[in-house]
C-alpha positions as CSV (number, residue, x, y, z in Angstrom):
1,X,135.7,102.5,76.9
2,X,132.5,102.6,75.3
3,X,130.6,100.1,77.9
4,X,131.8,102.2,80.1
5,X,130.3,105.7,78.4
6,X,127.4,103.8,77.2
7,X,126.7,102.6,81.1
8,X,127.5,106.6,82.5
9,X,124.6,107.5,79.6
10,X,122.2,105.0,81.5
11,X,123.1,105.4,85.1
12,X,122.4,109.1,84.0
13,X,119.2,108.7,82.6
14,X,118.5,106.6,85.4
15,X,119.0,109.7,88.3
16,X,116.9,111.6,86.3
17,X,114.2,110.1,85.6
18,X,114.4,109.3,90.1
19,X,114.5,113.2,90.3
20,X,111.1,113.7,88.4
21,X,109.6,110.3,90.5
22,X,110.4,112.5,93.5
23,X,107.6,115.2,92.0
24,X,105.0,112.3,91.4
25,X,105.2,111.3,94.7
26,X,104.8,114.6,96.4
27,X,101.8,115.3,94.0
28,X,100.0,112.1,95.4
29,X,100.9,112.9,98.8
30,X,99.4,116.5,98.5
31,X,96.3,115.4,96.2
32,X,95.5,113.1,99.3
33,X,96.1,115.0,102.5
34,X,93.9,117.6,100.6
35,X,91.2,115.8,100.4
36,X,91.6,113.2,103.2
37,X,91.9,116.5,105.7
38,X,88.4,117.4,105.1
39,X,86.0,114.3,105.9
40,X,86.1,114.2,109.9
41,X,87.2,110.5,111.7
42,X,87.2,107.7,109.3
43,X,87.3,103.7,109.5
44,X,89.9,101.9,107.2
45,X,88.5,98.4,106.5
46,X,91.3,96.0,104.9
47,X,89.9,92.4,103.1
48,X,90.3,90.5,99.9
49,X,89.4,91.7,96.7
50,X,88.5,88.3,95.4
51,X,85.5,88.3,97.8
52,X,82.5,87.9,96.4
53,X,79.2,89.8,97.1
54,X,77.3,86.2,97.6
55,X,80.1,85.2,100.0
56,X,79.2,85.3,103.8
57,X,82.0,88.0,104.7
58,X,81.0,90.7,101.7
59,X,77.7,90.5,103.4
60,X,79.3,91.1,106.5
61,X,81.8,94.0,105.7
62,X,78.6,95.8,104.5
63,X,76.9,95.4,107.8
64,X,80.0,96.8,109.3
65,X,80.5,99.7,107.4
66,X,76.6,100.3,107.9
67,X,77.1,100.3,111.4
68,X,80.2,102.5,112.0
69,X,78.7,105.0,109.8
70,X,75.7,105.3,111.9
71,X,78.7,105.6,114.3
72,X,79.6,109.3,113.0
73,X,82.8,107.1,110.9
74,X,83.9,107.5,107.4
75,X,84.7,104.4,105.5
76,X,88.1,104.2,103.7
77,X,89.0,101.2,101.8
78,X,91.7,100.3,99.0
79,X,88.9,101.2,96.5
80,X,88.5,97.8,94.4
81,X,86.2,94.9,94.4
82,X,85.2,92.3,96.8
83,X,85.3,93.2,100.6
84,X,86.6,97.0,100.0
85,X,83.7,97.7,98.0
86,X,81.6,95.9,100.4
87,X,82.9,97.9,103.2
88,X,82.1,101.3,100.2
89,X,78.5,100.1,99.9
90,X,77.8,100.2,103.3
91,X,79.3,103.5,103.8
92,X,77.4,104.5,100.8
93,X,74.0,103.0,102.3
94,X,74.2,104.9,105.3
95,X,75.0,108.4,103.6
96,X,78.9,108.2,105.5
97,X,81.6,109.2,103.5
98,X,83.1,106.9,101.3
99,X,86.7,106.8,100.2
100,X,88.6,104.5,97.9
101,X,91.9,104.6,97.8
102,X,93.2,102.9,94.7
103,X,96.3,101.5,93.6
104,X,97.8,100.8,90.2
105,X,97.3,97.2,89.3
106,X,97.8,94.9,86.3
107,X,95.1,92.8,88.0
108,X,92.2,92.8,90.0
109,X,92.1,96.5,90.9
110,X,89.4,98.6,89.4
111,X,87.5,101.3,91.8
112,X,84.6,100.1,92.8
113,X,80.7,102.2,92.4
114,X,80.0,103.5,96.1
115,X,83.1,105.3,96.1
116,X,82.3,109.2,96.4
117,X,83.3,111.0,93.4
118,X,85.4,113.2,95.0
119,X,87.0,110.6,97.3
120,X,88.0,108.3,94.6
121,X,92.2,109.0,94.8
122,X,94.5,106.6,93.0
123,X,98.0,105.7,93.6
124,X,101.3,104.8,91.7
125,X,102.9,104.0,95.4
126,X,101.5,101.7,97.9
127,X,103.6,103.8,100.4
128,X,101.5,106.5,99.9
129,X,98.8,104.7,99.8
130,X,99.9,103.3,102.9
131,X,100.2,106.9,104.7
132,X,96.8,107.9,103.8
133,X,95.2,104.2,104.8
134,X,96.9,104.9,108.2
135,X,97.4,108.5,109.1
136,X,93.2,109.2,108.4
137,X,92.0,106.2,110.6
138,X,90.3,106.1,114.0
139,X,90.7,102.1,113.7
140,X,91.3,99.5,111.7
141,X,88.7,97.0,110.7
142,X,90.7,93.5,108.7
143,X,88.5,91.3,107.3
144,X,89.9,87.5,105.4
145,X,92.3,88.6,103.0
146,X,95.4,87.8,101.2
147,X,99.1,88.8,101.3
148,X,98.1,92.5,100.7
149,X,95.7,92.6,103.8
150,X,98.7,91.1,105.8
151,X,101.0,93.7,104.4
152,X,98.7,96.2,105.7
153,X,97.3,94.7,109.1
154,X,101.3,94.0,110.2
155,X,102.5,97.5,109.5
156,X,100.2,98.9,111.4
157,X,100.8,96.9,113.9
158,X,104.7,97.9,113.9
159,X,103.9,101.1,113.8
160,X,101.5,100.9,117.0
161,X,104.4,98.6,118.1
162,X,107.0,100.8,118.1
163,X,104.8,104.1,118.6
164,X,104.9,105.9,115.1
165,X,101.6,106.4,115.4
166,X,99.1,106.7,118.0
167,X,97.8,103.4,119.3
168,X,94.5,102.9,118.2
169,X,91.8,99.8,118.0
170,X,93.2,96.8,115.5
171,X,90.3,94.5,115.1
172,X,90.2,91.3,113.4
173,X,87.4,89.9,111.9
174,X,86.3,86.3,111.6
175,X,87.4,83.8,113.9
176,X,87.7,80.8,111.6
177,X,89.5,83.0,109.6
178,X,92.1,84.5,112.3
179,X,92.2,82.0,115.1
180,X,95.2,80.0,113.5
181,X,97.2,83.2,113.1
182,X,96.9,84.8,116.4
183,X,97.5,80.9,117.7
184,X,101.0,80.6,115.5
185,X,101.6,84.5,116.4
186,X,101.2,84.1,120.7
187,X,102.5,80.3,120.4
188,X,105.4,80.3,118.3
189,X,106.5,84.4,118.2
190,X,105.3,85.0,121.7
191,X,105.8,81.5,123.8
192,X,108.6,79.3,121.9
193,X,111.4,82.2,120.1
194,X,110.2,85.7,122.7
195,X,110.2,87.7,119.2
196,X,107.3,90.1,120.8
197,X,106.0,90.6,124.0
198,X,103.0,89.5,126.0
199,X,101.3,92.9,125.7
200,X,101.0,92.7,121.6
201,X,99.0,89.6,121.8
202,X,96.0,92.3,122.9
203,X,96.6,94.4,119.6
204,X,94.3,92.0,117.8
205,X,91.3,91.7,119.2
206,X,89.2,89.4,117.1
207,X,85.3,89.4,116.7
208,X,82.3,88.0,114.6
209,X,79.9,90.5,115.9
210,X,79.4,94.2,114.0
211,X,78.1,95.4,117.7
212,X,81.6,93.7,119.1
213,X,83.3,96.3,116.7
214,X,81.2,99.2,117.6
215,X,81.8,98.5,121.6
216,X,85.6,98.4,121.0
217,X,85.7,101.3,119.2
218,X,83.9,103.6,121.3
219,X,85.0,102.1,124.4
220,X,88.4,103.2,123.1
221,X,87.6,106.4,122.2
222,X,85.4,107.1,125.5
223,X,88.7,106.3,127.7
224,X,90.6,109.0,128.8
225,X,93.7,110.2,126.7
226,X,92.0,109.2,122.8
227,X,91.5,111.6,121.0
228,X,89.3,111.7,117.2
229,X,92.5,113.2,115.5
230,X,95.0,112.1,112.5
231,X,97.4,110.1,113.9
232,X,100.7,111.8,113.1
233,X,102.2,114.9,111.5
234,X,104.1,115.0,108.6
């Protein structure tokens, strides 16, 4: 009898302390629509946070940030080092805004320095962290990355997939990065088990080129029906 008060005492403690999480969560969902609303269209640019700034692809996620800021794009990234502040300076460089979105780490994670001050939001949650990565974008930019830029390249792609959100450009970037993946994905997914269809192959575009970016996104956008807006309500 006294497990079984001693495990009612815990399961108790347990529901409440999930009650008061509930009012966490809400806060970081309203701290970031609040200031997510106000910048205008924005990029979000996914990538390793290992990269290194004499690496060929940190150099490269500057250039494109550069360029889609000339663009009239914001720049939002998952705040830390490596190709997310890459993608940061280059926003930074061009005067664009510049939002980091960071996440609660025991490793690797610190915000980076070409975050705007008042952009710089950080997370608990990386489903909330997901929301605001996705629900702000115009188009996603992936650069080489670990099992965290896979996490958030293939839930995008679901939810173009299965239209949560409004389909708009997926672009990966680095051929000799990506090639082997979009080969496995149309060869075995596609061709061998029929897990997707022939259509989702042309979700993922891939490029080496910042102009190649640049064309795909504003060919996009100058097509009739796209529209610079969030892409879904809440």
């Amino acid at each position: 009898m006294t497990e079984d008060l001693k495990g009612l005492k815990q399961w108790t403690k347990i529901k409440g302390e999930n009650s008061w999480t509930m009012f966490k969560v809400l806060a970081e969902f309203v701290e970031g629509f609040e200031t997510l609303n106000k910048i205008g269209p924005c990029i979000s640019i996914f990538g390793s946070a290992r990269t290194k700034p004499d690496q060929k692809y940190y150099q490269l996620a500057v250039d494109v940030a550069e360029r889609l800021s000339h663009e009239g794009f914001g720049i939002i990234t998952g705040g830390g080092p490596g190709i997310m502040e890459a993608a940061n300076k280059g926003a930074h460089n061009a005067g664009a805004s510049s939002v980091g979105l960071n996440i609660d780490l025991p490793f690797e994670q610190s915000h980076n320095p070409y975050i705007d001050p008042d952009k710089n939001l950080n997370y608990n949650y990386f489903f909330i962290r997901k929301v605001m990565f996705v629900k702000y974008a115009q188009a996603f930019v992936t650069m080489p990355g670990g099992f965290g830029t896979f996490d958030e390249l293939f839930e995008v792609l679901t939810l173009i997939q299965t239209k949560k959100i409004s389909p708009v450009p997926v672009i990966l970037v680095g051929t000799e990065f990506w090639s082997g993946l979009k080969d496995w994905i149309k060869n075995t997914m596609l061709d061998e088990f029929s897990t997707i269809s022939a259509k989702d192959i042309d979700l993922i575009p891939i490029v080496d080129d910042p102009e190649d970016i640049v064309r795909i996104i504003n060919d996009f956008y100058s097509s009739e029906g796209h529209d610079l807006k969030p892409n879904y309500e809440l």
